[in-house]
ROMAR-409276 format. One line per 10 residues: number of its first residue (from 1); for each residue x, y, z of C-alpha. Coordinates in nm, 3 decimals. Last residue first. Layout:
<sites>
NUM	X Y Z  ... $
</sites>
This chain:
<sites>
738	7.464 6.050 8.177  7.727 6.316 8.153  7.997 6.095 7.960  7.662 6.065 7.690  7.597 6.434 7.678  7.999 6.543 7.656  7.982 6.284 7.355  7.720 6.472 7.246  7.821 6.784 7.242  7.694 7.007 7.504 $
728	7.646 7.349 7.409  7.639 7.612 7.686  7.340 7.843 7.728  7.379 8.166 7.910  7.035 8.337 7.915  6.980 8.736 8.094  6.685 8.884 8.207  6.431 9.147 8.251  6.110 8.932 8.174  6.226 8.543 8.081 $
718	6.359 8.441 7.745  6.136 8.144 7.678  6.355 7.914 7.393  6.296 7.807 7.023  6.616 7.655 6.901  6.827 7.717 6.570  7.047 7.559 6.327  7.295 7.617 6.035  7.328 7.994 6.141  7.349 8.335 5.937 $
708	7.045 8.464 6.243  6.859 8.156 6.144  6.875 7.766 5.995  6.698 7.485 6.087  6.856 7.159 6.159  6.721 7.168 6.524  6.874 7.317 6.880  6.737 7.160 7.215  6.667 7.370 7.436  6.803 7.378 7.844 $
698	6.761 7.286 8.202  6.389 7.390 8.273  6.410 7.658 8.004  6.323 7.944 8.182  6.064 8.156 8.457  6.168 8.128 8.771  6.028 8.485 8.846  6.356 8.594 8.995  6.519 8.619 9.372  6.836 8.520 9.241 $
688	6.752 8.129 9.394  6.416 8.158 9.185  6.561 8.190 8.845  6.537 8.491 8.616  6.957 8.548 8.614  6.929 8.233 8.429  7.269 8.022 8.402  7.409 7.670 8.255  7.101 7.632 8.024  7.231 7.342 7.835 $
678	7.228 7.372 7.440  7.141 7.038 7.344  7.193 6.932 6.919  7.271 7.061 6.623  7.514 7.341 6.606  7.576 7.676 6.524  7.233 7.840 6.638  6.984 8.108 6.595  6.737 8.209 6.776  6.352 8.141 6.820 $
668	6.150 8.363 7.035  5.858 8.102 7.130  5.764 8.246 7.493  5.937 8.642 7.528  5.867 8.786 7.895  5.774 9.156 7.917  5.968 9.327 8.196  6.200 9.418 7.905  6.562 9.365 7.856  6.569 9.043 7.726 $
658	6.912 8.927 7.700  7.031 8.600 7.564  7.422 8.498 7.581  7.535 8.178 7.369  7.816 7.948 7.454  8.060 7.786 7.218  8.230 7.450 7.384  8.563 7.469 7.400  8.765 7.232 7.096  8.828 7.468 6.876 $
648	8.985 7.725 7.185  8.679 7.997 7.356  8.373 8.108 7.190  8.129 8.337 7.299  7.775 8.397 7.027  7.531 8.661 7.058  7.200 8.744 7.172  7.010 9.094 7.245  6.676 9.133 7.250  6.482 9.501 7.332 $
638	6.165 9.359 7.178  6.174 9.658 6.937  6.526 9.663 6.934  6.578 9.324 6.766  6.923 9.438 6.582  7.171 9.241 6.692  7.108 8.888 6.754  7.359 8.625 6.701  7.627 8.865 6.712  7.991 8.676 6.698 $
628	8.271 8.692 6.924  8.567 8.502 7.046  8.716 8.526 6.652  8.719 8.942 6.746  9.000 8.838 7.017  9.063 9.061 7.352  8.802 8.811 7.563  8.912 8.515 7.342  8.992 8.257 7.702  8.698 8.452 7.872 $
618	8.345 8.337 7.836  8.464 8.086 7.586  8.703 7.897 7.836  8.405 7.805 8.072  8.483 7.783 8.432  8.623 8.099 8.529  8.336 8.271 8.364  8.084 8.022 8.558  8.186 8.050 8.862  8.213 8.413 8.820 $
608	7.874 8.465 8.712  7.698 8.231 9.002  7.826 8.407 9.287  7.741 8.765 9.111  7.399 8.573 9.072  7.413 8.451 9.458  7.480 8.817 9.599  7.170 8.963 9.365  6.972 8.660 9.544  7.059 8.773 9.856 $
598	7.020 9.175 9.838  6.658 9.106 9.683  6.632 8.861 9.997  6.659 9.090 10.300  6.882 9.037 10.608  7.174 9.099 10.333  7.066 9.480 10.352  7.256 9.415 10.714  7.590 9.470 10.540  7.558 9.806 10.487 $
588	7.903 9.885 10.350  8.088 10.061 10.653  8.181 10.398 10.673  8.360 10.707 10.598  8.418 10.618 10.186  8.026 10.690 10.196  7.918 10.505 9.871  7.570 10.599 9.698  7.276 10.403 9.864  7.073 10.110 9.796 $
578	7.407 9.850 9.777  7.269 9.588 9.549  7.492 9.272 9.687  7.751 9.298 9.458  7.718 9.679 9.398  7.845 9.672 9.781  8.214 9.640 9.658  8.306 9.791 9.315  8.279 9.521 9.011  8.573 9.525 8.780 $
568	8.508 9.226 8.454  8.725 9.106 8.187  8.648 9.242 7.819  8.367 9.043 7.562  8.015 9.035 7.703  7.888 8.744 7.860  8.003 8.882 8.226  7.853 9.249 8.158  7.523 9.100 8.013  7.491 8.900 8.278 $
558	7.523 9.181 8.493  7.272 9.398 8.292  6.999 9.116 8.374  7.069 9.114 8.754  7.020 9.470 8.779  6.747 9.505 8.570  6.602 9.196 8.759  6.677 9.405 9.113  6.555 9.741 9.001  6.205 9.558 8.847 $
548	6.123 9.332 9.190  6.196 9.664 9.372  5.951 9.907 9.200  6.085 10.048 8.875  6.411 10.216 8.719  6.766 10.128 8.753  7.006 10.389 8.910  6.992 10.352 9.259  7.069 9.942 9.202  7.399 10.060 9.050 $
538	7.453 10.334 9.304  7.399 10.686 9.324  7.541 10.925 9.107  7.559 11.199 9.365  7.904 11.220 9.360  7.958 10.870 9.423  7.845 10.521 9.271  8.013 10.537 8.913  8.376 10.688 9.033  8.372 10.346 9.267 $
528	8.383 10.126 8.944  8.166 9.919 8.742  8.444 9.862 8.465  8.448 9.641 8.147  8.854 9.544 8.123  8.988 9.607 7.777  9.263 9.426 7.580  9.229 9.707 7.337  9.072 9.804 6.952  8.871 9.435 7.013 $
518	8.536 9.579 7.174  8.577 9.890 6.866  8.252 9.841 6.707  8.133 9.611 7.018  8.075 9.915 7.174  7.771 10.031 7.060  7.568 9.742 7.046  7.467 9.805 7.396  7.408 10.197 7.360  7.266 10.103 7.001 $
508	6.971 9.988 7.145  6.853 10.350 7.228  6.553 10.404 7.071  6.418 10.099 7.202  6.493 10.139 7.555  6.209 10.392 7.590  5.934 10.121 7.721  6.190 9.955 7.923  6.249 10.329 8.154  6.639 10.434 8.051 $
498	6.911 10.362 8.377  6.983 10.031 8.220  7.106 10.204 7.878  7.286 10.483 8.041  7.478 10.265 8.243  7.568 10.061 7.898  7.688 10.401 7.736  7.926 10.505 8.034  8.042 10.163 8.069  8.136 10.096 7.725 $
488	8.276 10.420 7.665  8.488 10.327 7.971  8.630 10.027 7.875  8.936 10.011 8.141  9.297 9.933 7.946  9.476 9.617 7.951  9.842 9.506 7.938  9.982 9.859 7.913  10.270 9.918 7.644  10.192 10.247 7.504 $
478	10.129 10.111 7.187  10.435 10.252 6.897  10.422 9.837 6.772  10.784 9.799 7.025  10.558 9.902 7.287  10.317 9.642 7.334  9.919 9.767 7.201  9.691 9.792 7.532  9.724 10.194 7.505  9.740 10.180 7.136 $
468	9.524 10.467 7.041  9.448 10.703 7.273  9.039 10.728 7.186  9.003 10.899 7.534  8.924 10.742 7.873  9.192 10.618 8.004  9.199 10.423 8.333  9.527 10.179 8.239  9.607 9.827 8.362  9.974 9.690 8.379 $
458	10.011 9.327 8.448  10.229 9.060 8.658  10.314 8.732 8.482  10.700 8.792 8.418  10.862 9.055 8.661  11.119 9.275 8.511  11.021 9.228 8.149  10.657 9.342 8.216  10.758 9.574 8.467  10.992 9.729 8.328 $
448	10.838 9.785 7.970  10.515 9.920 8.161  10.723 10.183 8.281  10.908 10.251 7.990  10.623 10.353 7.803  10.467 10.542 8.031  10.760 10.718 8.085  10.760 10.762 7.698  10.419 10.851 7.691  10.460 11.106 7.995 $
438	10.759 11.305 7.792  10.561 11.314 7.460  10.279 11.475 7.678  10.023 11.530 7.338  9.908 11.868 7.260  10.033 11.927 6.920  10.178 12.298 6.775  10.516 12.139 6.584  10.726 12.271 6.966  10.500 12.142 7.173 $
428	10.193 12.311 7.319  10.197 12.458 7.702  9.882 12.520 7.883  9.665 12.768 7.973  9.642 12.969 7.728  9.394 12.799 7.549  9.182 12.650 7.820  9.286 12.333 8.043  9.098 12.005 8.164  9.382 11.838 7.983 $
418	9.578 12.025 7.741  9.899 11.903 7.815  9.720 11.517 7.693  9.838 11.218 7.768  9.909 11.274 8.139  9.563 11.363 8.227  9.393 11.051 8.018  9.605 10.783 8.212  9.418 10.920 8.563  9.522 10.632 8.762 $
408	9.778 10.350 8.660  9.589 10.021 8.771  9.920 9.786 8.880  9.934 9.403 8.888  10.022 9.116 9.040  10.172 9.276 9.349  10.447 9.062 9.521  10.464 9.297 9.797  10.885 9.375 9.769  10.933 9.314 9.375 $
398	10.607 9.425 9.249  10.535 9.727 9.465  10.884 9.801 9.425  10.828 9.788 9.048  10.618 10.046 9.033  10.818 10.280 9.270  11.145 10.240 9.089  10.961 10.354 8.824  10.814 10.644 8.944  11.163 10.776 9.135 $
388	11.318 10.703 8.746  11.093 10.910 8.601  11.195 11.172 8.860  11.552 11.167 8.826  11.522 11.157 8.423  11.370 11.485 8.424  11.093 11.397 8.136  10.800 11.317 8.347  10.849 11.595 8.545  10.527 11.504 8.826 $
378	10.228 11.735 8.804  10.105 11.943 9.120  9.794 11.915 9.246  9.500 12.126 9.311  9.231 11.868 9.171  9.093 12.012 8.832  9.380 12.243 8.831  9.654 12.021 8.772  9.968 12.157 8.803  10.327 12.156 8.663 $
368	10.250 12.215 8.274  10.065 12.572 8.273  10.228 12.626 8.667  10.567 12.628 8.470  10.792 12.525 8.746  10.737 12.169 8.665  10.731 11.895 8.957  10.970 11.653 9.150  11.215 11.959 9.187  11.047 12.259 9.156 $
358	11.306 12.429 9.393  11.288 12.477 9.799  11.435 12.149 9.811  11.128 11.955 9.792  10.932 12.214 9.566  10.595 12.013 9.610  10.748 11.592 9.724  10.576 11.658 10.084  10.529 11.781 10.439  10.435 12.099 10.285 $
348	10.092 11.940 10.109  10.106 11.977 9.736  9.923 11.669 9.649  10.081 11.476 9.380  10.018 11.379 9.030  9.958 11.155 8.769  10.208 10.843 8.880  9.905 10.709 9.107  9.900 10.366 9.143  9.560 10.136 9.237 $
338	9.671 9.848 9.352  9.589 9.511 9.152  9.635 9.195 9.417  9.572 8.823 9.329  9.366 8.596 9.422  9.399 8.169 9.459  9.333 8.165 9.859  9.683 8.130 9.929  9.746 8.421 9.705  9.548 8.629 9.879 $
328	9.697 8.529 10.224  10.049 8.630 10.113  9.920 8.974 9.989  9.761 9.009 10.342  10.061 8.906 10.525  10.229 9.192 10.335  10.022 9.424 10.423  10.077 9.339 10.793  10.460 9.362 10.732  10.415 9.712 10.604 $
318	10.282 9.829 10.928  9.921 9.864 11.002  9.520 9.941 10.860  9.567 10.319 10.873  9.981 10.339 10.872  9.904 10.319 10.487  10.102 10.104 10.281  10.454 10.313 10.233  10.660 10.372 9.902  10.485 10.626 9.742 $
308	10.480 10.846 10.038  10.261 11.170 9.981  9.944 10.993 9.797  9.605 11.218 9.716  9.460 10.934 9.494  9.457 10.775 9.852  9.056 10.753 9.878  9.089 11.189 9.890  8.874 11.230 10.155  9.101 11.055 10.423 $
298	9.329 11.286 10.327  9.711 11.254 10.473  9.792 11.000 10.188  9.999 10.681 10.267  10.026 10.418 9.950  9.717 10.212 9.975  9.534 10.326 9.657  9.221 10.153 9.572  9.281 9.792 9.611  9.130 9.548 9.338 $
288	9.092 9.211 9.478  9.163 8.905 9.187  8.981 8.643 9.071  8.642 8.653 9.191  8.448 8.359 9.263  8.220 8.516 9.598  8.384 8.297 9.818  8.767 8.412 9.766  8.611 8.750 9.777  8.467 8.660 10.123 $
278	8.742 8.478 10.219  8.964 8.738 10.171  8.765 9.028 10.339  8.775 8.904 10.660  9.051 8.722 10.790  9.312 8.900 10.576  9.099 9.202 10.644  9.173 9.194 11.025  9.539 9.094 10.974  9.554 9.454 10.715 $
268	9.386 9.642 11.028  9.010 9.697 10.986  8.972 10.075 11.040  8.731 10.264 11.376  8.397 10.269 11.352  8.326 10.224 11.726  8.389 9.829 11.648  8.501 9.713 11.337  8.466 9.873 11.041  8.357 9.707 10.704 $
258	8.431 9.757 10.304  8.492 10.132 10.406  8.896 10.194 10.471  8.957 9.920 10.240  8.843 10.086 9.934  8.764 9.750 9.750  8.747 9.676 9.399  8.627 9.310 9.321  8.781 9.197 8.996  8.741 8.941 8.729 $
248	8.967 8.803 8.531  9.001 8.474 8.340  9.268 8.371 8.152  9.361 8.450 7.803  9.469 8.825 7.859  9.672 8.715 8.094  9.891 8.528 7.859  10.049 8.163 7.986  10.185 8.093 8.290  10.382 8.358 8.525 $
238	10.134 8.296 8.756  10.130 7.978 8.839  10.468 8.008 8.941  10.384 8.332 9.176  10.098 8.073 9.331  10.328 7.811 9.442  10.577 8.019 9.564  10.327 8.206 9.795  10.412 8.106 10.109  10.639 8.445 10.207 $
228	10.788 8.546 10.524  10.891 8.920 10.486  11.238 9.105 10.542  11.281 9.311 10.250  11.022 9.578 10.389  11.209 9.684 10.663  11.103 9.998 10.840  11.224 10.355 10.964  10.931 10.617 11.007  10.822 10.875 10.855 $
218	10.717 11.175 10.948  10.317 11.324 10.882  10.088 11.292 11.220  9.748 11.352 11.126  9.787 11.127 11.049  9.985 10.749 11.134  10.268 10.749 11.118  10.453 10.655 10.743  10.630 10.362 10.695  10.885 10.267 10.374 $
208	10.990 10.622 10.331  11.122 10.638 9.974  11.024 11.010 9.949  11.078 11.113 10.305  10.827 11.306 10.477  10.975 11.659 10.474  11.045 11.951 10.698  10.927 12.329 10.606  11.240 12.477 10.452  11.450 12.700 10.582 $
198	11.580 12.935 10.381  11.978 12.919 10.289  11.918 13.051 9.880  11.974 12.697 9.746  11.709 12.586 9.989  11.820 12.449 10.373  11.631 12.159 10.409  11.506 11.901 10.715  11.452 11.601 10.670  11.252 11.378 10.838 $
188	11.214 11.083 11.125  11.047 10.819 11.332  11.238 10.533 11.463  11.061 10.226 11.481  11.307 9.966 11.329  11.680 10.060 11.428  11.937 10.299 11.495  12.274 10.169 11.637  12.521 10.353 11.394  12.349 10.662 11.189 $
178	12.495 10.640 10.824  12.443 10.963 10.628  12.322 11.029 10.308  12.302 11.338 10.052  12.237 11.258 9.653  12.293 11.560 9.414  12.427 11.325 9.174  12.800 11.471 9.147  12.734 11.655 9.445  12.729 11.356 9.691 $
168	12.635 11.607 9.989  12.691 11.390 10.316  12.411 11.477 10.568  12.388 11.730 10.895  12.279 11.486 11.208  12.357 11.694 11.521  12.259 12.041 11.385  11.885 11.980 11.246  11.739 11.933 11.597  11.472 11.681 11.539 $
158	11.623 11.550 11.936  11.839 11.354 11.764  11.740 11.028 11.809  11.350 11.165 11.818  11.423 11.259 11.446  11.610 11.482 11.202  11.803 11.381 10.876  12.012 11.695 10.804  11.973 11.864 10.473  12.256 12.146 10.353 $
148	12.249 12.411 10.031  11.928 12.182 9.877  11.905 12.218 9.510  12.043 11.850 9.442  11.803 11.698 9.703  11.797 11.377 9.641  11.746 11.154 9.984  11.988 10.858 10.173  11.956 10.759 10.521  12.132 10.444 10.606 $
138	12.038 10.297 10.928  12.238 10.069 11.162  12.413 9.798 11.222  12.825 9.789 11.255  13.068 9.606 11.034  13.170 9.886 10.818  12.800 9.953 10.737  12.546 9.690 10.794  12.184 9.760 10.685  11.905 9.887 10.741 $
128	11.781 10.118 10.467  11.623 10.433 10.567  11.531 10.655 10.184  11.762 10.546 9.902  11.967 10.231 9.817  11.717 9.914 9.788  11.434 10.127 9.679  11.677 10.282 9.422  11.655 9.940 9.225  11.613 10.019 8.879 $
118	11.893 10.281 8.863  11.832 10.421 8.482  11.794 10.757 8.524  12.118 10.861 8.400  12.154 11.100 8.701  12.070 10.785 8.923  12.244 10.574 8.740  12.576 10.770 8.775  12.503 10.886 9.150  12.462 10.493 9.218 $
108	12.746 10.383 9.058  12.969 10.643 9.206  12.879 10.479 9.603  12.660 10.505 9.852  12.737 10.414 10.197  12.987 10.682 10.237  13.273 10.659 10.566  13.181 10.627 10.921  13.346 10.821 11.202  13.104 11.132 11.131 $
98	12.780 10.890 11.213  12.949 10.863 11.580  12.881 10.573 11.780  12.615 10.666 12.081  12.705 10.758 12.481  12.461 10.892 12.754  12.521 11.063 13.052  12.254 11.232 13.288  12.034 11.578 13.273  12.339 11.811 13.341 $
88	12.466 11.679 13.033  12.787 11.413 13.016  12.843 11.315 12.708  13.032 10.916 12.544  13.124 10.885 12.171  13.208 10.556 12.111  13.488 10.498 11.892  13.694 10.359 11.549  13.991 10.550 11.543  14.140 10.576 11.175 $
78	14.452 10.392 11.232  14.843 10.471 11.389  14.631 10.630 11.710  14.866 10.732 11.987  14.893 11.121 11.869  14.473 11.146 11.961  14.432 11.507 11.911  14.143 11.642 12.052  13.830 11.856 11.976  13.493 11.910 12.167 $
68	13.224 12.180 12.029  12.927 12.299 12.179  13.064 12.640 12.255  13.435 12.630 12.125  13.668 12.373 12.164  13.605 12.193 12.500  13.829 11.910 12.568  13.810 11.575 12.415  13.900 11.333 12.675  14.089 11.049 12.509 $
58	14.044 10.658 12.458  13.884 10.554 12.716  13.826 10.178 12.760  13.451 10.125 12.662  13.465 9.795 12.453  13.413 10.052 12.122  13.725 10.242 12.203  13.584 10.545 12.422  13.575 10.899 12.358  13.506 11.151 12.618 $
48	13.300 11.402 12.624  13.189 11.731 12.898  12.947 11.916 12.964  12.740 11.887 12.695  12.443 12.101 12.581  12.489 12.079 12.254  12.768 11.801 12.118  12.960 11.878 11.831  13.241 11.612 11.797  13.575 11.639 11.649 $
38	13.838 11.383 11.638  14.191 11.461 11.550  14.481 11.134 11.446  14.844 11.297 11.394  15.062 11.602 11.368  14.999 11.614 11.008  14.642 11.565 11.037  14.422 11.233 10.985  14.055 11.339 11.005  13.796 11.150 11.292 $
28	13.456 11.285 11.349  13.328 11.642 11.180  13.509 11.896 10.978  13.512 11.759 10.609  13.221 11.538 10.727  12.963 11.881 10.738  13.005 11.876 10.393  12.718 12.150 10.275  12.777 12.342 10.661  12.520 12.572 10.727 $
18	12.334 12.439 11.029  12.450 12.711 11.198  12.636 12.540 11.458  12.798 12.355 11.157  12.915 12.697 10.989  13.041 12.869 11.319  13.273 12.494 11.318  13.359 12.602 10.983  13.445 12.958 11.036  13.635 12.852 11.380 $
8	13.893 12.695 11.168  13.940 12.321 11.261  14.217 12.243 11.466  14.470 12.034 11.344  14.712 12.315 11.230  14.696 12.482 11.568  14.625 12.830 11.592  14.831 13.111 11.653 $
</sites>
């Protein structure tokens, strides 16, 4: 007959099985009616012991059954806190039991979980280190509600799924388990039983804060609440005024291909601190744009292809690294946009695609649960769990890296359930529409975190549909993003610059085009990666002409781009006239700077952001209609363009000129609202750009003459294939000066 305290040889069967949902109901200490058991399952053993945690002995635990070791411990009056010591034929080794450790979590966190509303899972899920019943070690926590057992498996255990079976928490369908003594370094997964006992392929985890490196797919155990920051300074100054007042201008970088180092191989994220900083820091932008970062197997895929949401890549080096390189932005005055990607996910096996051998993270309706444009599946925006998983990822970013802002990819595909989709392919609601209700409300909420959560830092949206509201707050039915990319405006403008001068003419209306709606969003004017790959070639690729022509078409439309209302996005390499389209598998050629075209392109992209940061009416009413006027509209036989920025009462007004012909333009008179000098304070014509030098010779002086619906005007030279920023000077701004 057996003993009460034993443990019945079904459940021990069930453990060596892997079977076993509470795997803690049988395993480490339990308090019996005859007294204090411990239970250990230890393959392979020959024999354990357990020791107090000095090392006296506290029993031998004799051999159950197979790899299991049992004893009653009658002298213990307490829960036995011990060291579990086995001999193998290969040597001894000892390690504190995770079975002798009670739950980490607790009911709070199933209840906002299942609500949806726990804000800081980051700090609860995934490896956390941290001290448990006064003992270090790592916390592994995952959802798997559908899962019938998940072990944690790694090189501490041998990745055999029996040793380290998890906790089920099945109010919230949480599992964790507390391994004693683990640290930083240790590489892991989990391993799944489904809810009809298959095995499931093994998993990355979903909050894993370090990934290896691929093709190698675990993750791996990391702080990333432990970093040195400087920045104090710079996070103050940016929670100051509006965002959409001050200047922006971005460089987007795909870090993987702004330079190599030697034999081609990545940059690491110390490497680009030294590097690419000061460069962007040199070249007057405001902020670095980072295409994604989170870890992606694909190479190929730029990181829109993410599997762990919470990890910078293992490409460029461990999450302290990137966090050095956020620090060192904001020393030099930038800040850091990542790309996210809440739109969808790859389906690789190692990741979030039916997680616990259900459609967990995703819908189980292919017509609403996968993209077909890109083979991925589509996250459940409206399963609480999973919105909350996205948010808790945005604002990590925020919280842990100190992100200033987040560019949510693919906006347009989670608007609409009929994206990229024929009838009867996708789901309608309930009244017939085809708008993602569930998506705009996580959208929603999303930005309504992170705005209220972290003052200062800004939501940007890639949309490219007539949405309205995406830039309008939340509580006015907007979707609550802080700006929103312009792409009509691009698409139109590109198409405009790419157009022979002699056919320009007929299609004026490209670049008047979107100042109809300019002031519908907070928008951001976009020259982004998507426009230099794919066989679209790049910016200088697309203009027409010999060389001298390309380079002052280029130079022209990018004073047009920095007058024009919206802030500015400029991918790397277009800023020195990158010839060829972008390889994401190599370096920007950096040598074309040998050659002067290159240069003097460089030295205008220079010379714009100086002088947007510098001049309130270039950016201060970028989102406002009163921060525009036309001067010059409708001269499309001389392909002219002029009109009016203004800034605060008291900033001086500034006027843009374009000529976009190679022919230049002596005695064009324009229109003007003030008396007086008019100070040419950029000419993308002049000499240092590599232009014909031909201008103004410092400026014009405007008469009592009215033009254009203005009290005054000036006669000026608009050079050939150019652009004119003249600032007035008022005269008692003329008088300090001299």
């Amino acid at each position: 007959m057996r003993e009460e305290w034993r443990a019945p040889d079904e459940a021990l069967d069930a453990i060596a099985a892997a079977r076993k949902s509470d795997p803690f109901a049988v395993l480490g200490p339990h308090q019996t009616a005859a007294g204090w058991v411990i239970r250990v399952f230890a393959p392979a053993a020959i024999s354990v012991r357990a020791l107090t945690r000095d090392g006296k002995l506290l029993a031998e635990l004799p051999r159950r059954k197979d790899d299991f070791f049992e004893a009653l411990i009658p002298s213990a009056k307490d829960r036995p806190a011990y060291r579990v010591e086995v001999k193998t034929a290969h040597g001894t080794y000892s390690y504190l039991d995770p079975y002798a450790f009670g739950p980490a979590l607790g009911p709070l966190d199933d209840y906002l979980l299942h609500e949806g509303t726990h804000r800081q899972l980051y700090r609860r899920l995934g490896a956390q280190l941290i001290k448990h019943e006064g003992v270090d070690g790592v916390l592994f926590a995952v959802w798997a509600p559908n899962a019938s057992r998940v072990s944690v498996v790694g090189s501490f255990n041998q990745w055999d799924g029996r040793r380290s079976q998890m906790r089920a928490r099945f109010d919230s369908g949480l599992w964790e388990i507390f391994v004693p003594e683990l640290t930083v370094g240790a590489v892991y997964k989990f391993e799944l039983l489904g809810p009809n006992g298959a095995l499931l392929p093994l998993k990355a985890d979903p909050f894993g804060f370090e990934g290896e490196l691929r093709p190698m797919t675990a993750s791996v155990v990391a702080h990333s609440d432990d970093f040195t920051w400087t920045d104090a300074e710079y996070m103050a100054k940016r929670r100051e005024g509006e965002p959409r007042r001050k200047p922006m201008s971005i460089y987007e970088v795909h870090l993987g291909s702004w330079r190599r180092g030697e034999g081609g191989r990545f940059l690491t994220y110390d490497e680009l601190g030294d590097q690419l900083i000061p460069y962007v820091a040199d070249m007057g932008y405001t902020h670095i744009e980072l295409l994604p970062i989170s870890e992606h197997p694909l190479d190929e895929s730029w990181g829109y292809q993410p599997i762990g949401l919470f990890a910078p890549t293992r490409r460029f080096g461990e999450p302290a690294g990137f966090a050095r390189f956020v620090d060192r932005a904001h020393a030099a005055g930038l800040g850091v946009i990542l790309d996210w990607v809440p739109a969808h996910f790859p389906t690789d096996q190692q990741g979030l695609a039916h997680f616990d051998g259900t459609a967990l993270y995703e819908h189980a309706d292919p017509r609403k649960g996968f993209h077909p444009d890109w083979n991925t599946a589509i996250y459940n925006f409206g399963r609480r769990e999973v919105a909350n998983f996205l948010y808790c990822n945005a604002l990590y970013w925020v919280d842990r890296f100190h992100i200033d802002g987040l560019r949510v990819d693919a906006v347009a595909s989670m608007l609409y359930l009929d994206y990229s989709r024929r009838a009867g392919e996708w789901l309608p609601n309930p009244d017939g529409s085809r708008e993602n209700r569930e998506a705009i409300a996580f959208l929603q909420r999303a930005n309504e975190l992170v705005y209220g959560s972290f003052p200062g830092a800004v939501t940007i949206a890639e949309e490219s549909t007539a949405f309205p509201g995406v830039s309008r707050p939340t509580d006015q039915g907007g979707l609550g993003f802080g700006f929103k990319w312009n792409m009509g405006w691009m698409h139109d403008t590109l198409d405009y610059v790419s157009e022979d001068p002699i056919y320009r003419r007929w299609n004026h209306n490209k670049m008047t085009f979107g100042l109809l709606y300019a002031f519908s969003e907070n928008f951001v004017l976009p020259i982004s990666h998507d426009e230099v790959v794919h066989g679209k070639g790049s910016v200088i690729g697309k203009m027409p002409g010999d060389e001298w022509r390309r380079f002052a078409n280029a130079r022209a439309f990018y004073g047009f781009m920095w007058g024009h209302p919206g802030k500015k996005l400029l991918f790397m390499g277009q800023e020195f006239g990158q010839t060829s389209e972008w390889n994401a598998s190599e370096s920007l050629p950096w040598w074309l700077l040998d050659h002067w075209p290159h240069q003097g392109l460089q030295a205008l992209i220079r010379d714009l952001n100086r002088l947007y940061r510098e001049t309130p009416a270039l950016h201060a009413r970028d989102c406002e209609p009163d921060g525009f006027r036309w001067i010059v509209v409708n001269d499309d036989t001389q392909s002219v363009l002029a009109f009016l920025r203004r800034g605060a009462q008291n900033d001086p007004p500034v006027a843009v000129v374009c000529n976009f012909t190679p022919e230049p333009r002596v005695g064009y008179r324009l229109g003007l609202p003030y008396v007086g000098f008019w100070r040419e304070a950029l000419n993308s014509d002049a000499a240092p750009y590599g232009g014909s030098n031909m201008g103004n010779f410092g400026g014009v002086t405007a008469e009592a003459r009215p033009l254009h619906g203005f009290p005054a005007s000036a006669t000026l030279t608009l050079p050939p294939l150019a652009t004119l920023f003249l600032v007035f000077s008022p005269p008692a701004a003329e008088g300090a000066a001299s």
